[in-house]
C-alpha positions as CSV (number, residue, x, y, z in Angstrom):
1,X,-25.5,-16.0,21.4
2,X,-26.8,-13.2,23.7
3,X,-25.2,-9.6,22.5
4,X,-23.6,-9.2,26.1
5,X,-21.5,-12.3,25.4
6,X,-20.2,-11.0,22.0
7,X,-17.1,-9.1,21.9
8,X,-15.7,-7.5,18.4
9,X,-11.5,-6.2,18.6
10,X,-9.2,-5.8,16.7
11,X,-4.7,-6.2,17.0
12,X,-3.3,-2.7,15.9
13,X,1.0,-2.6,16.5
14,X,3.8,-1.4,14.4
15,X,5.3,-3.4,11.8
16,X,6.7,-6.9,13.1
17,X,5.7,-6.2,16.6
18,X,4.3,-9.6,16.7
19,X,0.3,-9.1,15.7
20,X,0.4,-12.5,13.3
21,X,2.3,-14.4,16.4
22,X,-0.5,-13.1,18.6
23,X,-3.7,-14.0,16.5
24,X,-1.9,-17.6,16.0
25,X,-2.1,-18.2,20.1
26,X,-5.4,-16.7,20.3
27,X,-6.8,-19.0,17.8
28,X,-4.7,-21.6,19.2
29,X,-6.0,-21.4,22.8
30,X,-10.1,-20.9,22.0
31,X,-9.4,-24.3,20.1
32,X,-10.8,-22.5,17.2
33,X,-8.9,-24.6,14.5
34,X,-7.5,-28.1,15.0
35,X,-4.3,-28.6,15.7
36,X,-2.8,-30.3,13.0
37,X,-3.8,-27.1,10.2
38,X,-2.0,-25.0,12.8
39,X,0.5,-22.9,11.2
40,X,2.4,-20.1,11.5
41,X,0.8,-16.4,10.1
42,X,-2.6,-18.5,9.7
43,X,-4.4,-15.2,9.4
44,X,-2.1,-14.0,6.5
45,X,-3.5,-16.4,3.5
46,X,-2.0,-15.2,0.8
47,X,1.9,-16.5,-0.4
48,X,2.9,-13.0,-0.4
49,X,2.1,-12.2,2.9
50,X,3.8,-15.2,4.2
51,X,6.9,-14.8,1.8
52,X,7.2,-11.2,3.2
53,X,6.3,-11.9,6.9
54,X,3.7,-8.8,7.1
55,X,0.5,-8.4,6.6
56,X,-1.4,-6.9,3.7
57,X,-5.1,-7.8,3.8
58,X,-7.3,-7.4,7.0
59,X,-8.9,-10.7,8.0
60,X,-11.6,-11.8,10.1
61,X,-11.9,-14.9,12.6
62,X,-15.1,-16.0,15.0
63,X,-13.6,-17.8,18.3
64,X,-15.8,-19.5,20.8
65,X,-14.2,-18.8,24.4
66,X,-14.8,-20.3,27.6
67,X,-14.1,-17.8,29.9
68,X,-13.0,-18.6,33.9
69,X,-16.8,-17.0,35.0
70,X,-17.8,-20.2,33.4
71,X,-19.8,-18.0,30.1
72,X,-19.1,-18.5,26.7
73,X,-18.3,-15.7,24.7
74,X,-18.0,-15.1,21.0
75,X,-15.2,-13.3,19.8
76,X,-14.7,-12.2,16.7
77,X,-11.0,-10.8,16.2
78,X,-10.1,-8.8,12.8
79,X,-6.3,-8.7,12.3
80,X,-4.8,-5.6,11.0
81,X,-1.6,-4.4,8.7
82,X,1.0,-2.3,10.2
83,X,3.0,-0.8,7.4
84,X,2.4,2.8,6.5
85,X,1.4,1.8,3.0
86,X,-2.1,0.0,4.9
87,X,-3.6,2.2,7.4
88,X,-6.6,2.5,5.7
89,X,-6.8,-1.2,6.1
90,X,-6.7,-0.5,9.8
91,X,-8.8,2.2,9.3
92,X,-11.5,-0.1,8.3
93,X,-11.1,-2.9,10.8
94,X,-11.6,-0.2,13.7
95,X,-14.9,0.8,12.5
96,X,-16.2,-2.7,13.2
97,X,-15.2,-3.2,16.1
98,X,-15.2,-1.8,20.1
99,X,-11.7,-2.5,21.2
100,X,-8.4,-2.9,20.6
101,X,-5.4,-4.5,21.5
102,X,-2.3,-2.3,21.3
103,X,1.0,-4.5,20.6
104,X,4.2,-3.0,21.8
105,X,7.6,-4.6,21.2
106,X,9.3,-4.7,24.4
107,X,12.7,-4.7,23.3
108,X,11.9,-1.5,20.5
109,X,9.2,-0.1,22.6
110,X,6.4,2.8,20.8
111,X,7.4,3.0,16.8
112,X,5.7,6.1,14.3
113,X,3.5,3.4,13.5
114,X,2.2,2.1,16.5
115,X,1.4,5.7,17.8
116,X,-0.6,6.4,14.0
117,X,-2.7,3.5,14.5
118,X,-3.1,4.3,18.6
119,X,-4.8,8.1,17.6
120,X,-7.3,6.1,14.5
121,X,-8.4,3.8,17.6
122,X,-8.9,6.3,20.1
123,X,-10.9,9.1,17.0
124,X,-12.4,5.8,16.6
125,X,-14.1,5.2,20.5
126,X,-11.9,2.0,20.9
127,X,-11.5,1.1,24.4
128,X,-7.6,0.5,24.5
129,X,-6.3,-2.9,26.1
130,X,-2.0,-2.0,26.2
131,X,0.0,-5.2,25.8
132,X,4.0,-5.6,25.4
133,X,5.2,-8.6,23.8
134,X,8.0,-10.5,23.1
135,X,9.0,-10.3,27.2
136,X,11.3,-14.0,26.5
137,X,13.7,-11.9,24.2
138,X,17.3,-11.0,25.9
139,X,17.0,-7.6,24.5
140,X,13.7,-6.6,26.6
141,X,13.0,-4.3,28.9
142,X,9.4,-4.2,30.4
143,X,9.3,-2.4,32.7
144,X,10.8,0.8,30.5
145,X,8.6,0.5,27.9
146,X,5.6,-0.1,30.3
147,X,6.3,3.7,31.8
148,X,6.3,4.7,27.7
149,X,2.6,3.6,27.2
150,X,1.9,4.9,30.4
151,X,3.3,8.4,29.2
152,X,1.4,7.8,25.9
153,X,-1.6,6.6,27.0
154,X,-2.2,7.2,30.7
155,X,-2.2,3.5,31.5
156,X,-1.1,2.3,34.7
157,X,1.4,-0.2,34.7
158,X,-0.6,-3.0,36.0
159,X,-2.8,-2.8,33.6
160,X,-0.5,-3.4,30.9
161,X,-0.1,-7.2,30.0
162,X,2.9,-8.3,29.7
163,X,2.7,-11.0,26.5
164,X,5.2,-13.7,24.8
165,X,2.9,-14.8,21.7
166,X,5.9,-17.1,20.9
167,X,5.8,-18.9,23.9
168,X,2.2,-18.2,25.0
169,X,3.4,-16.8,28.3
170,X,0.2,-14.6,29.8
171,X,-2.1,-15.1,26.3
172,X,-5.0,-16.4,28.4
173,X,-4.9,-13.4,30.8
174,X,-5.2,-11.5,27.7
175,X,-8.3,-13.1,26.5
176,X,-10.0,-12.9,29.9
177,X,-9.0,-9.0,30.0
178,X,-10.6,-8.7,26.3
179,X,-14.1,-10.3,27.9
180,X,-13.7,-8.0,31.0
181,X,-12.5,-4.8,29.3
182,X,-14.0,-4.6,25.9
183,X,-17.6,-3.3,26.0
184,X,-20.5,-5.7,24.6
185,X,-21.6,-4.1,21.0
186,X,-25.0,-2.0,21.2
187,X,-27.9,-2.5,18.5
188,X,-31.2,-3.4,18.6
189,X,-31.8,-7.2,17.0
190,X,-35.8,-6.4,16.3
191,X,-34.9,-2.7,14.2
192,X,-34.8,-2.7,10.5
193,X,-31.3,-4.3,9.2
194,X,-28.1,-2.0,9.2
195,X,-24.6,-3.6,8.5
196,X,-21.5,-2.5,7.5
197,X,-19.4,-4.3,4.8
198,X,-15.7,-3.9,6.2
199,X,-14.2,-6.0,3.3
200,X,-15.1,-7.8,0.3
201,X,-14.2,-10.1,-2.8
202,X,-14.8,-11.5,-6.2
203,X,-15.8,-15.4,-6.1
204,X,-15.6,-15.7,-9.9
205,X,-19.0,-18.8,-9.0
206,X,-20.6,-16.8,-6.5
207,X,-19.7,-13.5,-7.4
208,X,-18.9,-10.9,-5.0
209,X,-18.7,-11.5,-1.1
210,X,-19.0,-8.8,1.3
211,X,-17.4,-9.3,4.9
212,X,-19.9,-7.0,7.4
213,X,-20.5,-6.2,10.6
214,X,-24.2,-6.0,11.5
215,X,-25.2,-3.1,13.6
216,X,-29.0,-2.9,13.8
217,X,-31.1,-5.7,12.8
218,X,-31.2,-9.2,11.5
219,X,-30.0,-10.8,8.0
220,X,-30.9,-14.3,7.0
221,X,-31.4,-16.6,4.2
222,X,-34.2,-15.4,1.5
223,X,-34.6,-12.0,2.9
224,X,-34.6,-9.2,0.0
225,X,-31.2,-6.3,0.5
226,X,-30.1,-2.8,-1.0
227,X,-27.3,-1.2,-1.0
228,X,-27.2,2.3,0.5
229,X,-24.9,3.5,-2.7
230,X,-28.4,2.3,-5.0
231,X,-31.3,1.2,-3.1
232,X,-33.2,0.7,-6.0
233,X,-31.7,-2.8,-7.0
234,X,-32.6,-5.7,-4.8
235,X,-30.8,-9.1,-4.1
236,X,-31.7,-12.2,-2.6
237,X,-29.9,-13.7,0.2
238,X,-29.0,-16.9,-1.0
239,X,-26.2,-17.4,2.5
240,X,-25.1,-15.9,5.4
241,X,-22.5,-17.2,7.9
242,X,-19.4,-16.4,10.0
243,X,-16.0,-15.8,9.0
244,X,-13.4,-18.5,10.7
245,X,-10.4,-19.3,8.5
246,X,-13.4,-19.4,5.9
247,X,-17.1,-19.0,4.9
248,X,-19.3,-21.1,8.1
249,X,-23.0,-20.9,7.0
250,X,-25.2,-20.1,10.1
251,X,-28.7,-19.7,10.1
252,X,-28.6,-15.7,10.7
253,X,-26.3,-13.2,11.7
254,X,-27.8,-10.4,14.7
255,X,-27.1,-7.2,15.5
256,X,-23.6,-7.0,17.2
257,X,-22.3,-10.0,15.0
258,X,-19.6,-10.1,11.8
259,X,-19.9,-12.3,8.8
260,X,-20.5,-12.6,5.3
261,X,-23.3,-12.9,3.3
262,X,-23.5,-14.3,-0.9
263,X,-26.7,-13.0,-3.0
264,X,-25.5,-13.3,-6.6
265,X,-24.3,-9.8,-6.5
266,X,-22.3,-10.0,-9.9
267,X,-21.1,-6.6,-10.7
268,X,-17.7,-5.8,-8.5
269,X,-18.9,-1.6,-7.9
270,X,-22.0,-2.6,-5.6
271,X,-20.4,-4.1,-2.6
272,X,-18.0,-1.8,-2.2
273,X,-16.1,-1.5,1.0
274,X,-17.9,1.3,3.7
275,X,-21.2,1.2,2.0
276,X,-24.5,0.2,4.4
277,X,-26.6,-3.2,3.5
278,X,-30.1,-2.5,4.4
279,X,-33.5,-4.7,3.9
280,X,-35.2,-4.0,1.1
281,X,-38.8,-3.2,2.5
282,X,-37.0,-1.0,4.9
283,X,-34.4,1.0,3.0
284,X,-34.8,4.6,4.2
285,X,-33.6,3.8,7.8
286,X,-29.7,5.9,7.8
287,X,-27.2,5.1,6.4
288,X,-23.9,3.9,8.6
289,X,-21.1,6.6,8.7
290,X,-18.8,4.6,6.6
291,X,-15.4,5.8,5.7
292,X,-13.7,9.0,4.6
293,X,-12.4,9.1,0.5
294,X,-8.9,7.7,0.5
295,X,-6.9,9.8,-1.7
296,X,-4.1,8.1,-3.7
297,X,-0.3,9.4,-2.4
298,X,1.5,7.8,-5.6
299,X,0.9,7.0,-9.3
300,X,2.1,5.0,-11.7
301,X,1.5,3.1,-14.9
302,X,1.0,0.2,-15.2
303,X,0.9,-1.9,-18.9
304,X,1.0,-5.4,-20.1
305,X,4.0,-6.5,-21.8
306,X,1.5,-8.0,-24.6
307,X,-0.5,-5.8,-25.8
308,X,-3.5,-8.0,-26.2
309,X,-3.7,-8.4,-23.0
310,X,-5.1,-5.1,-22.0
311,X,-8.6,-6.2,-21.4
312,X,-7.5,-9.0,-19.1
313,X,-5.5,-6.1,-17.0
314,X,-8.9,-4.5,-16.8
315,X,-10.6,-6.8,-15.5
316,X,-8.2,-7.8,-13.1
317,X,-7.9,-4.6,-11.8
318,X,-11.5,-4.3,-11.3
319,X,-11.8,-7.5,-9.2
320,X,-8.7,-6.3,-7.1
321,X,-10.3,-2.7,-6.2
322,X,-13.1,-4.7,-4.8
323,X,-10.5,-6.6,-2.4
324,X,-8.3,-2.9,-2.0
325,X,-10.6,-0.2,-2.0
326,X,-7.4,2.3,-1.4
327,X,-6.7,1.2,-5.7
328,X,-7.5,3.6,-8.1
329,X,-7.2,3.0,-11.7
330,X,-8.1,4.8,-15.0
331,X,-7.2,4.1,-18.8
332,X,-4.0,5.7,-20.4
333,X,-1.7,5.2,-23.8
334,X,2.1,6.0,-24.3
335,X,3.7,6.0,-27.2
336,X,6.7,3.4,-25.7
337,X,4.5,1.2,-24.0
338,X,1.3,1.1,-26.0
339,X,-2.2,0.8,-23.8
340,X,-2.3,0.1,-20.3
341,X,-3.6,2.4,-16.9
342,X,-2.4,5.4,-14.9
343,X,-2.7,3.4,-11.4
344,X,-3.3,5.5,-7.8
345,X,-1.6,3.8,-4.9
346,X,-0.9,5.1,-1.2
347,X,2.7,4.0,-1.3
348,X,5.6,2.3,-2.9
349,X,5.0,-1.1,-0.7
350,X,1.8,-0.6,-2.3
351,X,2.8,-0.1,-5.8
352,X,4.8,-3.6,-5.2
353,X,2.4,-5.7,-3.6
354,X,-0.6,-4.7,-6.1
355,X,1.4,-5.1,-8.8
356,X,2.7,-8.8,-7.6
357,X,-0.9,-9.5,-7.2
358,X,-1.8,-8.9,-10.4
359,X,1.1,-11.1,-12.1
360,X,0.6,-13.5,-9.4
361,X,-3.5,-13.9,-8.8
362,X,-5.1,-13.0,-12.8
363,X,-1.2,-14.1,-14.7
364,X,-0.3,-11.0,-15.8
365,X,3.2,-9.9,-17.2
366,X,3.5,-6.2,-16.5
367,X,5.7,-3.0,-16.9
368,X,5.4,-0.4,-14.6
369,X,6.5,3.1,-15.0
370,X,8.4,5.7,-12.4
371,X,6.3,6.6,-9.4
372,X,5.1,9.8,-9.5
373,X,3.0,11.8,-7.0
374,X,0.1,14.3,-8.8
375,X,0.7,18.1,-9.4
376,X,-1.6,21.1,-9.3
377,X,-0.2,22.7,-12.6
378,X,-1.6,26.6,-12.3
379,X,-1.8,27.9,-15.8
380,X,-1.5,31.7,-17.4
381,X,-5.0,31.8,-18.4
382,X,-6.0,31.6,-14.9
383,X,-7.3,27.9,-15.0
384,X,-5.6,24.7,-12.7
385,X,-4.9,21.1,-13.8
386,X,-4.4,18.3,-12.0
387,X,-1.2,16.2,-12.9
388,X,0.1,12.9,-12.1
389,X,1.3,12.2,-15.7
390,X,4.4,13.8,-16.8
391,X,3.7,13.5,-20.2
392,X,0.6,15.4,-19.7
393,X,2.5,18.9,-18.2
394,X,1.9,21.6,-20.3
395,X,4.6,23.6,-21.9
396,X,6.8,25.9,-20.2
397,X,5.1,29.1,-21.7
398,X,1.5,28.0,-20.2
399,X,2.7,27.6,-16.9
400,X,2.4,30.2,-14.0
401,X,3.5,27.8,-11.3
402,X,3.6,24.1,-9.7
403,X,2.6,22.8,-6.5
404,X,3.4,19.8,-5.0
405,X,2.1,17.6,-1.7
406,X,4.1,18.0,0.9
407,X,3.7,15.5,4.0
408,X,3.8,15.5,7.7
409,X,6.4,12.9,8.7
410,X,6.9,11.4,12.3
411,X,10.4,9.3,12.3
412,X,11.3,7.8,15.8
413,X,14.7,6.7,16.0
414,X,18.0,6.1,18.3
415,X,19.5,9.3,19.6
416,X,23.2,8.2,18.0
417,X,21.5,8.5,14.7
418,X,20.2,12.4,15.0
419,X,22.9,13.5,12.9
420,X,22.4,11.1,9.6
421,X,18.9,11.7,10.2
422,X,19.3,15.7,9.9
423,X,21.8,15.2,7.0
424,X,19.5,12.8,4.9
425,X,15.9,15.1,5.9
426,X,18.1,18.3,4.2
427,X,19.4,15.7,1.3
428,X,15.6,15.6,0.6
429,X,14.5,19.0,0.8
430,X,12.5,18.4,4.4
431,X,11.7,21.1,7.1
432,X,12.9,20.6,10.1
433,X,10.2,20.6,12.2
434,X,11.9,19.7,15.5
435,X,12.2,17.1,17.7
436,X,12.0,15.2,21.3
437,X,13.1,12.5,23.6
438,X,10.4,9.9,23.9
439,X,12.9,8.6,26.6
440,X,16.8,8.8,27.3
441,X,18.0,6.9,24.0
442,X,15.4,7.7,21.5
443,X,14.4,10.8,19.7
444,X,11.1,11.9,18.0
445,X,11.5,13.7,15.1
446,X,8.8,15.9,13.2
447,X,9.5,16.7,9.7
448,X,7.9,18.1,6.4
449,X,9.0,16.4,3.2
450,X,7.7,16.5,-0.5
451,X,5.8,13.5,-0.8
452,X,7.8,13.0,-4.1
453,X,11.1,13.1,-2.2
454,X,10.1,10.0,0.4
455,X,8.2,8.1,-2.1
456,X,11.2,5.9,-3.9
457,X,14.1,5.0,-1.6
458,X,13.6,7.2,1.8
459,X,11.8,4.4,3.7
460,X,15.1,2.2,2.7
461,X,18.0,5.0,3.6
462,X,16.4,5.8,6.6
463,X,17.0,1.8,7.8
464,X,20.1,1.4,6.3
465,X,21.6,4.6,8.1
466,X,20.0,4.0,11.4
467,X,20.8,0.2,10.9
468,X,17.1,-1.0,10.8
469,X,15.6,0.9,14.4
470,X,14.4,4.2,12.8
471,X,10.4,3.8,11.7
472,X,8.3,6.6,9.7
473,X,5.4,7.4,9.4
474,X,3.8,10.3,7.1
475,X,0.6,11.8,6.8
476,X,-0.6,14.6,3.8
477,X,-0.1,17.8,4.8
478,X,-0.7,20.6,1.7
479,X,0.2,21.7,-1.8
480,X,3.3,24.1,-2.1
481,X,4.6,26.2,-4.9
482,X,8.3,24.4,-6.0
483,X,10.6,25.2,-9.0
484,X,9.5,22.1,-11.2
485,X,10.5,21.2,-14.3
486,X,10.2,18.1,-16.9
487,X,12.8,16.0,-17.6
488,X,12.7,13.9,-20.7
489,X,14.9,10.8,-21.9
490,X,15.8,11.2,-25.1
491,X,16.7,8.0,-27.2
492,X,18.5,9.5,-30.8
493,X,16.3,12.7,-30.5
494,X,12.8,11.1,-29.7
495,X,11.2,11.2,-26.1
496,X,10.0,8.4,-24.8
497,X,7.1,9.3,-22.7
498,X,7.9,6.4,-20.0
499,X,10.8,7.7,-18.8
500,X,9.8,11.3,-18.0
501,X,9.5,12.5,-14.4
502,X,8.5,16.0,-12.8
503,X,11.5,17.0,-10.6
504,X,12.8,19.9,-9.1
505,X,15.0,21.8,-11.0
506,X,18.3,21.5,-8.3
507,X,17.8,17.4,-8.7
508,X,17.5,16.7,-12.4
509,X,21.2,17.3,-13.4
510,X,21.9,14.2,-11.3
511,X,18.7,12.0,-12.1
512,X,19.1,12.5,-16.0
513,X,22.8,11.4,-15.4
514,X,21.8,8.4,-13.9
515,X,19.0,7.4,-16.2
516,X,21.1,7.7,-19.1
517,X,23.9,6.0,-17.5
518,X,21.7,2.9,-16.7
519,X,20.3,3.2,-20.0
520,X,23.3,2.4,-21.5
521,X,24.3,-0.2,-19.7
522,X,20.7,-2.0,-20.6
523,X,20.1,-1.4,-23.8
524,X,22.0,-3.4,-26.2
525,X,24.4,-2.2,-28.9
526,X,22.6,-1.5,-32.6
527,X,23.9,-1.6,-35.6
528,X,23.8,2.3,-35.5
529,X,24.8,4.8,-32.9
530,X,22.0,5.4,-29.9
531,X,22.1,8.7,-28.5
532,X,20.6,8.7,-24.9
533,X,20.1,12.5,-24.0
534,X,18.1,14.0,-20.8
535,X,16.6,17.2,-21.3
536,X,14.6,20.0,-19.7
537,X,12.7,21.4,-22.9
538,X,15.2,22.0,-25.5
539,X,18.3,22.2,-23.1
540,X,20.1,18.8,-23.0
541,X,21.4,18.7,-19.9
542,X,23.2,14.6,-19.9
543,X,24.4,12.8,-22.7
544,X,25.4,9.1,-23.0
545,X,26.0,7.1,-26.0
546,X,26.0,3.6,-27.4
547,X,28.8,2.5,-30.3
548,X,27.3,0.5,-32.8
549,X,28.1,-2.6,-33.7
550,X,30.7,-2.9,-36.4
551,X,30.4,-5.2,-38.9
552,X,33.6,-6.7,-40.4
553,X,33.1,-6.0,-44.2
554,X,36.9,-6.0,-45.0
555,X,37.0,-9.6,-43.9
556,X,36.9,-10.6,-47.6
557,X,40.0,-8.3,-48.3
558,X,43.5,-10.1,-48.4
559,X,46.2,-8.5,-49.9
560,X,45.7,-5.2,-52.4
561,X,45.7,-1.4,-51.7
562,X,44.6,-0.3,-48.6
563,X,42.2,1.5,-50.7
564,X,39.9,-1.1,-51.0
565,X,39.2,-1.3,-47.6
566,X,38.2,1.9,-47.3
567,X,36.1,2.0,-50.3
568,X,34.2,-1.3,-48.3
569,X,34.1,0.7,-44.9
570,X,33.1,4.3,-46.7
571,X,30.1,2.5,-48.4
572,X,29.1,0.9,-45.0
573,X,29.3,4.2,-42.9
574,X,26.8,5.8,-45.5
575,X,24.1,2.5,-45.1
576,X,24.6,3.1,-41.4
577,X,23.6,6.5,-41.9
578,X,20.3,5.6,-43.6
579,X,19.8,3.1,-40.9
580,X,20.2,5.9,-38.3
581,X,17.3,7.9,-39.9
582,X,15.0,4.6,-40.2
583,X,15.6,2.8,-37.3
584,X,14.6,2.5,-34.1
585,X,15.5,1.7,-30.3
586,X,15.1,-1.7,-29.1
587,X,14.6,-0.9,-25.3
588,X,14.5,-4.5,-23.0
589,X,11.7,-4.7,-20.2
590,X,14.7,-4.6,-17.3
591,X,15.4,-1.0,-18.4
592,X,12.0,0.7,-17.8
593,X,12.2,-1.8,-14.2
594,X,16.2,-0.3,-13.9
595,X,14.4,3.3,-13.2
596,X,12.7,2.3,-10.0
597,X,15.7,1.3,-9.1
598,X,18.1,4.0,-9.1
599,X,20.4,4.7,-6.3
C-alpha cells in the first residue's frame, strides 16, 4: 500500500453521542467484517463495555476502502472513550493519528466533553472533519447545532456532515470526505525504524503485545528491536501484523502504518504505552515525543477479601497497568483489612471499572476503601509530605497547614437549571467562576471545585438535578491551603483505619453522622454493646450504638423469688462485661462498600 493511500483517524465525541454506532457502519460499509459477526458496539470487546454501553478501552481496526476515484485506500480508524474518567485514552489515540472526526449529537448539540477532546485534537495537529449525528431523531435540530460548531470551530456549514450512524444515512460521504480531507501520514519507509506503541497487553502464551504506529522505517519478521526506555536489551521479532477485530499477520508493517508486533517480550514494564520501538543496530536515532506523566486524581485501597490472595492481586494489577497506563499502584497494610494496595485512579468511573476488571478478568474478590484525593501536609519543621492515606496524616501538633487540589470545571447545561446548579456548586465549596450562553437555552458554566468535593457523587447530582442534560468536565488546576481535619470511626474505642477520611472541618459533623448511622444498620448485633463513635482527634463529635443481644438466662426460672432472676441476670451482665474488654467487632464486607455509598 503506497503511504499517499493510507489514512490514520480517529472518532472523538462526548459521551453517548454515537462514536460505537459510527465505527459499526464504517466497518460495515468497507465490508471489513462479514456480515453475519456484525454486531452492535463491535469495537467495545469487553462485557463491561457492552453492559454499560460506553467505551473504556481504545481500539484499533484496518479497513480496505474503495473510494469513488476508483483507489483503494487503507484506513486504519482507532475508536476513542468519551467519559471524563478516559481522556488520556483519547490522549493516546490522537498521537497516532492525522485526523479526526468530531461527533456532535444533534439533538444535545456541543457537551464539556466534546469541547475537551476538540482542544487535545487541535494541540494535537488533527485536521478536524465536524459531523452531527443522529439527524433521524424527532428531537433534532441541525441546522442549530451546525451554526454551534461553526461558532466553535470556524467551520462552514457545508462542510459539516450531517450523519445517522443508526440508519447509515450520509456514512459513505463521510468516508469519501476522510480520504479527501485527512492528510496522507509522512515518514520516510528506507530511515532507521521509529514506532510508537499507542496500546498494549499481556498474552499470558505470547507475552506482551504492543499496538504501534510506525513513523519512520520498516519492522518485519526476524529483525532485532529496543526499547527507547532500555536500549540495551534486544528482542526478536517473531510477528508483525495489522490490527482488524484481531491480530492479522502481514509480512511487514511501513512507515505511516498501525499494527502490532509479538517478540517474547515477557516482563509487563518494557512495552509500556508512549515509549519508541527502534532497531537494534540503529538505536540512537530520537526518540518519538510520547506522552506527558498522567497524574492520578483519586486514590483508594484496594484488598482481597482472602488474605492469601494478595500475590494474585499483584500480579493482576501488574498485567492491567500494561492495558491502563493511567493505573497506579503501590503496596499498603491496614490494621482492618490486612495487606492489599493504595491504588491511583483518574476518577470514580475509573475506580469502578478497574476494580470490576480485576474481579471479573484475574477472579478476584475485593474490598475497596473511601476515595480519597492526595494532600500536601506542610509540617512545623519546615518539611512537606505528600498524602493520599488518611491514616498516614500526622498529628495535629506537627501540622502547619493542608492543601488540597482544586479543579477547573466546565459544566454545560440547560438555562432553567442555573439556579440548582449555583445552589449545588456553593453546597460543594466551588468558586464561581462565571458563566455564558453557548446559545439561547444553554449556559456554560466555569467553576473551581476541590477535587475531593466532585469526586463521590457530584457527577450523579448534577444529572439528577438537571434531569440527565447537564455534562462536566474538570481539569487540575492547583493546591490550596483548606481547614482539614481527620475524621476517624471509632468501633468501642479502637479506630479502624479503613474508614477514615481527610475532610474539611464545616463537613465532618454530618459525614461522621452518616457513617455511624450506616454502621449500625450493617453491622450485626453482638453479644456485648458496640459503640460506633466519629472523632476529630480526641473530640467525639457522633455517637451511635448497637444493643447487645440478650440472652434469656431466666428461661430455666419458674416460680420462686424474683430474686433469683436477678442473681441469673447480675452474673450475666458481669460475663458481658469481660466480653466487652475481650471481644471484638465483626464488621461484614457490605459495610466498608456502604461508605462509597453515602448520600
Amino acid at each position: 500500500m503506497r503511504q499517499d493511500h493510507i489514512r490514520n483517524f480517529c472518532i472523538v465525541a462526548h459521551i453517548d453521542h454515537g462514536k460505537s454506532t459510527l465505527a459499526d457502519r464504517l466497518i460495515e460499509l468497507t465490508g471489513t467484517l462479514d456480515k453475519r459477526l456484525m454486531r452492535e458496539q463491535v469495537l467495545d470487546t469487553m462485557d463491561l463495555e457492552r453492559e454499560r454501553g460506553i467505551t473504556i478501552k481504545l481500539n484499533a481496526v484496518r479497513m480496505n476502502y474503495h473510494s469513488r476515484d476508483g483507489g483503494i485506500y487503507e484506513l486504519n480508524l482507532i475508536d476513542t472513550p468519551g467519559h471524563v474518567d478516559f481522556t488520556y485514552e483519547v490522549s493516546r489515540s490522537l498521537q497516532a493519528c492525522e485526523g479526526a472526526i468530531l461527533v456532535v449529537d444533534a439533538s444535545q448539540g456541543i457537551q464539556a466533553q466534546t469541547i475537551s477532546n476538540l482542544f487535545l485534537a487541535l494541540d494535537a495537529g488533527l485536521e478536524i472533519i465536524p459531523v452531527l449525528n443522529k439527524i433521524d431523531l424527532p428531537g433534532a435540530e441541525p441546522d442549530r447545532r451546525a451554526q454551534e460548531i461553526h461558532e466553535l470551530i470556524g467551520a462552514k456549514p457545508e462542510e459539516i456532515l450531517r450523519i445517522s450512524a443508526k440508519e447509515g444515512t450520509n456514512v459513505p460521504e463521510l468516508l469519501e470526505a476522510v480520504v479527501r480531507r485527512i492528510p496522507a501520514p509522512r515518514g520516510t519507509a528506507e530511515a532507521p525504524l521509529r514506532a510508537l506503541i499507542f496500546d498494549s497487553y499481556y498474552d499470558r502464551y505470547r507475552g506482551a503485545i504492543p499496538s504501534i504506529r510506525v513513523v519512520d522505517g520498516t519492522i518485519r519478521p526476524g529483525m532485532k528491536i529496543a526499547f527507547g526506555a532500555h536500549k540495551e536489551d534486544r528482542y526478536e521479532v517473531d510477528e508483525v501484523g495489522y490490527l482488524q477485530l484481531g491480530h492479522k499477520p502481514a509480512e511487514q508493517l511501513e512507515a505511516g502504518e498501525v499494527g502490532y508486533f509479538v517478540a517474547n517480550v515477557r516482563g509487563v514494564r518494557e512495552t509500556r504505552p508512549g515509549d519508541s520501538v527502534l532497531d537494534a543496530e540503529h538505536a540512537d536515532v530520537p526518540l518519538l515525543p510520547g506522552y506527558r506523566d498522567i497524574k492520578s486524581m483519586v486514590f483508594a485501597g484496594l484488598y482481597p477479601t482472602e488474605p492469601n490472595q494478595f500475590e494474585e492481586l499483584r500480579d493482576a494489577l501488574a498485567k492491567l497497568q500494561l492495558n491502563d497506563a493511567s493505573l497506579h499502584y503501590e503496596p499498603e497494610s491496614s490494621v482492618a483489612l490486612g495487606f492489599g494496595f493504595r491504588c491511583g485512579f483518574l476518577g470514580l468511573l475509573h475506580m469502578e471499572i478497574v476494580r470490576e476488571r480485576l474481579e471479573r478478568e484475574f477472579n478476584l474478590d475485593l474490598i475497596s476503601t473511601v476515595p480519597n484525593v492526595e494532600y500536601h501536609v506542610h509540617k512545623t519543621d519546615g518539611t512537606m509530605d505528600l498524602v493520599e492515606n488518611p491514616s498516614l496524616l500526622p498529628h495535629g501538633s506537627a501540622v502547619d497547614r493542608i492543601e488540597e487540589p482544586y479543579v477547573k470545571a466546565r459544566i454545560v447545561a440547560p438555562a432553567e437549571y442555573i439556579g440548582a446548579i449555583m445552589k449545588l456548586g456553593q453546597e460543594r465549596r466551588g468558586v464561581y467562576g462565571g458563566m455564558h450562553y453557548v446559545d439561547p437555552t444553554r449556559v456554560d458554566f466555569t467553576w473551581e471545585f476541590p477535587l475531593a468535593e466532585i469526586i463521590l457523587d457530584f457527577y450523579d447530582k448534577l444529572k439528577t438535578i438537571s434531569r440527565g442534560y447537564a455534562s462536566l468536565d474538570y481539569e487540575f488546576l492547583e493546591y490550596r491551603p483548606s481547614d482539614l481535619v481527620k475524621l476517624d470511626m471509632l468501633l468501642n474505642g479502637d479506630a479502624v483505619d479503613a474508614f477514615s477520611v481527610i475532610i474539611h472541618r464545616d463537613k465532618a459533623y454530618e459525614w461522621g453522622k452518616k457513617i455511624a448511622e450506616k454502621l449500625r444498620e450493617l453491622i450485626p448485633r453482638q453479644l456485648f454493646e458496640v459503640v460506633i463513635q466519629a472523632a476529630i482527634g480526641t473530640k467525639v463529635i457522633a455517637r451511635e450504638t448497637i444493643r447487645p443481644l440478650r440472652k434469656n438466662v431466666t428461661a430455666k426460672c419458674y416460680g420462686g423469688d424474683v430474686t433469683r432472676k436477678r442473681k441469673l441476670l447480675e452474673k450475666q451482665k458481669e460475663g458481658k462485661k469481660r466480653m466487652k474488654q475481650v471481644g471484638t467487632v465483626e464488621i461484614p464486607q457490605e459495610a466498608f462498600l456502604a461508605v462509597l455509598q453515602v448520600d
